[in-house]
C-alpha positions as CSV (number, residue, x, y, z in Angstrom):
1,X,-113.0,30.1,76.1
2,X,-114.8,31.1,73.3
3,X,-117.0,29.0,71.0
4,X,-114.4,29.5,68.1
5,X,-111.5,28.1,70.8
6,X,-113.8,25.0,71.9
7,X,-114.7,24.1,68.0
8,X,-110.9,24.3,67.1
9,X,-109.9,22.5,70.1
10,X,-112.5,19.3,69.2
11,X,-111.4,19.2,65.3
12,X,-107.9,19.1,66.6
13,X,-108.9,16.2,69.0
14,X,-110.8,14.2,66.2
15,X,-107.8,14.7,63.9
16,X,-105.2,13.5,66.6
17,X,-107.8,10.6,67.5
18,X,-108.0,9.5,63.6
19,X,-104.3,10.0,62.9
20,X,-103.8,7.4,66.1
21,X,-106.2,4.6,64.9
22,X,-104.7,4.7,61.5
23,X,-101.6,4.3,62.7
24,X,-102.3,1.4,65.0
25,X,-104.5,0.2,62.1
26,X,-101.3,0.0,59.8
27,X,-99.1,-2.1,62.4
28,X,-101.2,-4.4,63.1
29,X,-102.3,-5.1,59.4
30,X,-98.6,-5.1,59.1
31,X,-97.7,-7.4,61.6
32,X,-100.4,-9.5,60.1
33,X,-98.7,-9.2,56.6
34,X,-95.6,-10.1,58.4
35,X,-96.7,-13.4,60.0
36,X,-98.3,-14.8,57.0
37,X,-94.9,-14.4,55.2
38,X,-92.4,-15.2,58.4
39,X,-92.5,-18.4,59.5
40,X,-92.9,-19.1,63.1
41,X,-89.7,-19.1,65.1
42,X,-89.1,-22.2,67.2
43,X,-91.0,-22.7,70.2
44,X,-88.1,-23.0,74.0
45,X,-88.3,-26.5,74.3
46,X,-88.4,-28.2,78.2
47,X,-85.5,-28.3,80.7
48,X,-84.2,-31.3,79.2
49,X,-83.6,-30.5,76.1
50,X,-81.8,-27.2,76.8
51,X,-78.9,-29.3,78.2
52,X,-76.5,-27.4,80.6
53,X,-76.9,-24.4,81.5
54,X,-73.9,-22.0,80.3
55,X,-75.0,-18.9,81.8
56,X,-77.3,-17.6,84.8
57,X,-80.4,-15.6,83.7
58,X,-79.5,-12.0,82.7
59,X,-82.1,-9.5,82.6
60,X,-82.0,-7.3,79.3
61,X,-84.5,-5.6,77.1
62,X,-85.4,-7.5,73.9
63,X,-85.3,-4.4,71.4
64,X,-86.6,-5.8,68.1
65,X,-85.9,-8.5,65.7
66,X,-84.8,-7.0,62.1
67,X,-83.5,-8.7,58.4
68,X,-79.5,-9.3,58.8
69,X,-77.8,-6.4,58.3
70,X,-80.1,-4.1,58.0
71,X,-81.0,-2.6,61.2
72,X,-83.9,-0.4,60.2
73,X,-86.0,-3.5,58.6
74,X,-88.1,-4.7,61.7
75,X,-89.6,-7.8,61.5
76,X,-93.2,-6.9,63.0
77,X,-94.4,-11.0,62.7
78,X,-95.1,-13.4,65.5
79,X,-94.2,-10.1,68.2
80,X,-90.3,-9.9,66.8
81,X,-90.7,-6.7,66.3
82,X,-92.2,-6.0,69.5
83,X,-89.5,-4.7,72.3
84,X,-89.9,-6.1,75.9
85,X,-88.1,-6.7,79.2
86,X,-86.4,-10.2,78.8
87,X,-84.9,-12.8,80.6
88,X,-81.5,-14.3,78.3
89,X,-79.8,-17.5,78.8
90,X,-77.4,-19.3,77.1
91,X,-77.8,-23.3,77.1
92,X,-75.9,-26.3,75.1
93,X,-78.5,-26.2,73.0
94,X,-78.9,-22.6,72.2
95,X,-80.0,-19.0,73.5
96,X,-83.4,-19.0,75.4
97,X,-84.7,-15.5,75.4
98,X,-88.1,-15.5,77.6
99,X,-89.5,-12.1,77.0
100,X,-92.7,-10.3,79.8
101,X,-95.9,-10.2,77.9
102,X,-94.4,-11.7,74.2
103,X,-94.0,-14.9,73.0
104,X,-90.8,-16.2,74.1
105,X,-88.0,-17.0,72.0
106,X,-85.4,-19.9,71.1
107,X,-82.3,-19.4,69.1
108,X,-80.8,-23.1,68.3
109,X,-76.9,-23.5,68.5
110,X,-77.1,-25.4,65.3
111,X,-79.1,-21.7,63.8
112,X,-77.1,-19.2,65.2
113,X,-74.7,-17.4,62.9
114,X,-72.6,-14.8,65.1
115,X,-73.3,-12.7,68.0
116,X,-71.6,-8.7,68.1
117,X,-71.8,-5.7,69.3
118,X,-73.7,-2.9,67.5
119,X,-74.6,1.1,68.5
120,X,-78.4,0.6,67.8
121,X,-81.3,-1.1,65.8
122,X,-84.3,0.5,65.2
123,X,-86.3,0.8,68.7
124,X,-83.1,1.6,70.7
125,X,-80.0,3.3,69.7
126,X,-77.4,3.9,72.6
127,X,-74.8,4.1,70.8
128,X,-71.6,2.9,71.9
129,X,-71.8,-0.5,71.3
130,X,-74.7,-1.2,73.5
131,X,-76.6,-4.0,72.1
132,X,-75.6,-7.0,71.6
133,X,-76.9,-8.6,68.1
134,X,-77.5,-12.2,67.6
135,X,-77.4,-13.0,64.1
136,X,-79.5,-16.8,63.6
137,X,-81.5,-18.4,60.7
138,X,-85.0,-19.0,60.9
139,X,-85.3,-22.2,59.0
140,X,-88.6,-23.0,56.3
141,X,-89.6,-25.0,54.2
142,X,-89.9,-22.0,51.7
143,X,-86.6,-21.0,52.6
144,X,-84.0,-19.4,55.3
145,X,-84.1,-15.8,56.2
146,X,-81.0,-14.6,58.7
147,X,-82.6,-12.8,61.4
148,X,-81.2,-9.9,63.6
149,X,-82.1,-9.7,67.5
150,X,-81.0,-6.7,69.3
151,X,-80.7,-7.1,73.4
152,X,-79.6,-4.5,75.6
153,X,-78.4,-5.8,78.7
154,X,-78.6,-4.1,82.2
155,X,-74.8,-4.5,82.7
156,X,-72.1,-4.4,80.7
157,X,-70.1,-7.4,82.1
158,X,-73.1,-9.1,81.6
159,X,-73.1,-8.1,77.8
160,X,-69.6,-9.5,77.5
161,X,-70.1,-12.1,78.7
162,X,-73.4,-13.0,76.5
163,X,-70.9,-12.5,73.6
164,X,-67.9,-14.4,75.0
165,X,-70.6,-17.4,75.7
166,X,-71.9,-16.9,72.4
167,X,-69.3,-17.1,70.7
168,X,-68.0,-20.1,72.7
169,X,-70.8,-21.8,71.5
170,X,-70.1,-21.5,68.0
171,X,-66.6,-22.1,68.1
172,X,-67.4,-25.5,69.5
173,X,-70.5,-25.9,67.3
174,X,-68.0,-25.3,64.4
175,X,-65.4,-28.0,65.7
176,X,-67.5,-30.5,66.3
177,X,-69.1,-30.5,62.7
178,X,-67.3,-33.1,60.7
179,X,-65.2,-31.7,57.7
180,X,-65.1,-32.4,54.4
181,X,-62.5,-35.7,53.3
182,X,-59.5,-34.6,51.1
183,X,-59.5,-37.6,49.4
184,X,-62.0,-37.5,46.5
185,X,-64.0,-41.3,46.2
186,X,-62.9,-43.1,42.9
C-alpha cells in the first residue's frame, strides 16, 4: 500500500472511532437525562408477596420499554430501554419480568393497564403480531406516566398464553374493585 492509502485508511479510522464515542456519549447522557426525569420502577418483591404463581417461567427477550402508544419513544432510564434475554412470570400480584445483565422488573396487578399484541417497537419489529405489549403505570409522586414493554416470546403458545393470563388478571382485578353506589348520600 502506498503512503497516500495508509494516511486515508487512519483518517477514516479516527473518524469511525470519533463518530462511535459520540454516539455512546449521547445514550448514556441520555439515559442519564432519562433517569433523573423517570421515576424508578418498582423493585420484584420476595416469594411471598408474589402470591401464586399463575404461570411457569417463559423465556422471552425483553425488547424495550417505550411512552404508551408510541412505539418509537424508548424510555432509555433505569435500563428500560435496554433489550435483554428475560425470564416472564405472571403472579397474583403482578408480572415479574427478571431480565440477564438489567435490573429486573415488576409490573403490579393493581398498575397494569392491558396486555396485546403488536408487529414491533422500536428494537425489534417481527411483524406479525410478535410481541406482546404490556401496557402499566409507573406511579410518582410528580405524576403517572403509562409505560409500554415489548416481549418477544420464544413460542407462540407461550405468547398466548402470557396474554390470556394477563388479561385474566385484569378481568378479576376489575371485578373485585368495588363500584360506585347508585344511590347518592342525602
Amino acid at each position: 500500500m502506498s503512503p497516500r492509502a495508509w494516511i486515508a485508511a487512519a483518517i477514516l479510522l479516527v473518524l469511525f472511532l470519533v463518530i462511535a464515542a459520540v454516539m455512546v456519549r449521547s445514550m448514556r447522557t441520555k439515559e442519564r437525562v432519562s433517569s433523573a426525569s423517570v421515576p424508578p420502577p418498582p423493585a420484584v418483591p420476595g416469594a411471598a408477596a408474589l402470591g401464586t404463581a399463575r404461570t411457569e417461567p417463559l423465556e422471552a427477550t425483553y425488547v424495550s420499554t417505550t411512552t404508551a402508544q408510541d412505539w418509537l419513544d424508548r424510555v432509555p432510564g433505569h435500563t428500560l430501554g435496554r433489550r435483554s434475554p428475560a425470564v416472564v412470570q405472571v403472579h397474583d400480584a403482578g408480572v415479574t419480568l427478571l431480565r440477564t445483565g438489567e435490573r429486573d422488573l415488576f409490573l403490579p396487578t393493581a398498575d397494569l393497564v392491558d396486555v396485546h399484541r403488536s408487529p414491533g417497537q422500536v428494537g425489534k419489529y417481527p411483524g406479525g403480531q410478535g410481541l406482546v405489549v404490556l401496557r402499566w403505570t409507573l406511579r410518582d409522586d410528580d405524576g403517572d406516566l403509562v409505560l409500554d414493554t415489548g416481549l418477544r416470546l420464544r413460542h407462540r403458545a407461550e405468547a398466548d398464553l402470557l396474554v390470556e393470563t394477563v388479561e385474566h388478571l385484569l378481568t378479576e382485578r376489575d371485578d373485585a374493585a368495588p363500584t360506585p353506589s347508585s344511590e347518592e348520600p342525602r
